[in-house]
C-alpha positions in Angstrom: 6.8 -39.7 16.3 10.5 -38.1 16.0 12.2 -38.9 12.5 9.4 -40.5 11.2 8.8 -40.2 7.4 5.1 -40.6 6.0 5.0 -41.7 2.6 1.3 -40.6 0.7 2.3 -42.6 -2.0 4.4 -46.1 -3.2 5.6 -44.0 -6.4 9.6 -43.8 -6.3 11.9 -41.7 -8.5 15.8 -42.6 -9.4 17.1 -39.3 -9.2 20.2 -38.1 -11.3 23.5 -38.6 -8.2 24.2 -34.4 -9.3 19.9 -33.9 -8.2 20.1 -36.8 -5.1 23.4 -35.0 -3.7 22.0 -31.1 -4.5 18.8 -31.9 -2.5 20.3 -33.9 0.6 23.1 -30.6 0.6 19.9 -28.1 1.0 18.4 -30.3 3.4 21.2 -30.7 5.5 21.7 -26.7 5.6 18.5 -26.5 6.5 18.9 -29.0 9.4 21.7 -27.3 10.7 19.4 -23.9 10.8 16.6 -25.9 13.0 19.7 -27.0 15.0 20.7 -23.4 15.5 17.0 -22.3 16.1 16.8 -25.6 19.0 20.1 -23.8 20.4 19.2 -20.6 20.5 15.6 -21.3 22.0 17.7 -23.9 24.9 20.2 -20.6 25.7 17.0 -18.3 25.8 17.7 -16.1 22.9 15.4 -12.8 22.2 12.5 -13.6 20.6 12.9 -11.4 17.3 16.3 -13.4 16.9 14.6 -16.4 16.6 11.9 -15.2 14.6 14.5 -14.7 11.8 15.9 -17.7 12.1 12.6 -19.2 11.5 12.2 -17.1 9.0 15.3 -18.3 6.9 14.0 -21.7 7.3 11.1 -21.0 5.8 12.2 -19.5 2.9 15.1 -22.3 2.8 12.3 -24.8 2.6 10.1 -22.8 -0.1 13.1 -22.7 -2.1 13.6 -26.6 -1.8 10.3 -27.3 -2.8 10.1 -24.7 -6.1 13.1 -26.4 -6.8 11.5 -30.4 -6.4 8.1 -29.0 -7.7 10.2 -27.7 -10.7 11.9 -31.4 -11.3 8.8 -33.3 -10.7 7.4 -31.4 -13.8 9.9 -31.5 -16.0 10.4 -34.8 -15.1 7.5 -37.2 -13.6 4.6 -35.4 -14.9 6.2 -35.1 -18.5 6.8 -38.2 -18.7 3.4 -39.4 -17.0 2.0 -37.2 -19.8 3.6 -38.2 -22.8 2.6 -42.3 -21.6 -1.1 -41.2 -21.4 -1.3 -41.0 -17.7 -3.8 -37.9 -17.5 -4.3 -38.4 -13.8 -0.8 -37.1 -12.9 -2.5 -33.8 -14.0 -4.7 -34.1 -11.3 -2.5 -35.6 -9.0 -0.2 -32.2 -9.1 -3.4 -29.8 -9.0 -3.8 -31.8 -5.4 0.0 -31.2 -4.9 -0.5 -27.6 -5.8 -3.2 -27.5 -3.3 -1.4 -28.6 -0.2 1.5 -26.3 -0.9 -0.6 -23.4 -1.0 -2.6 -23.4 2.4 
């Protein structure tokens, strides 16, 4: 199941080329990091080290998705809003759910 991508939905977005190339720049850093983290794990690094590595990872990845959450409402659910699409509402309440557990 390695590089596999699950789509939940058949929605698409054009992003702007300045959002497209921001968000495949953070998720490329925070590639590399795993990388590192894979590395450091294969040359039997101290636990705690790694730990913090995770750690950065994780906050790498909250940042990335404040970031898209942040987009999608200013644009997506805006605009889903303005058309008279109420269930986008509910549609990000579910969103809202999953990234909080």
């Amino acid at each position: 199941m390695e590089n596999e991508t699950v789509s939940v939905s058949d929605k698409t977005k054009d992003r702007s080329e300045k959002e497209y190339k921001d968000m495949i720049n953070r998720l490329s850093r925070i590639e590399g990091q795993v990388r590192g983290i894979k590395g450091m794990v294969e040359k039997n690094a101290y636990c705690t080290d790694i730990l913090v590595q995770v750690a950065a990872v994780n906050a790498a990845l909250n940042s990335f998705n404040r970031v898209l959450l942040a987009n999608h409402i200013k644009t997506c659910v805006t605009q889903d809003i303005k058309d008279g699409k109420e269930e986008t509402v509910d549609e990000l309440i579910q969103t809202l759910k999953k990234l909080m557990k």
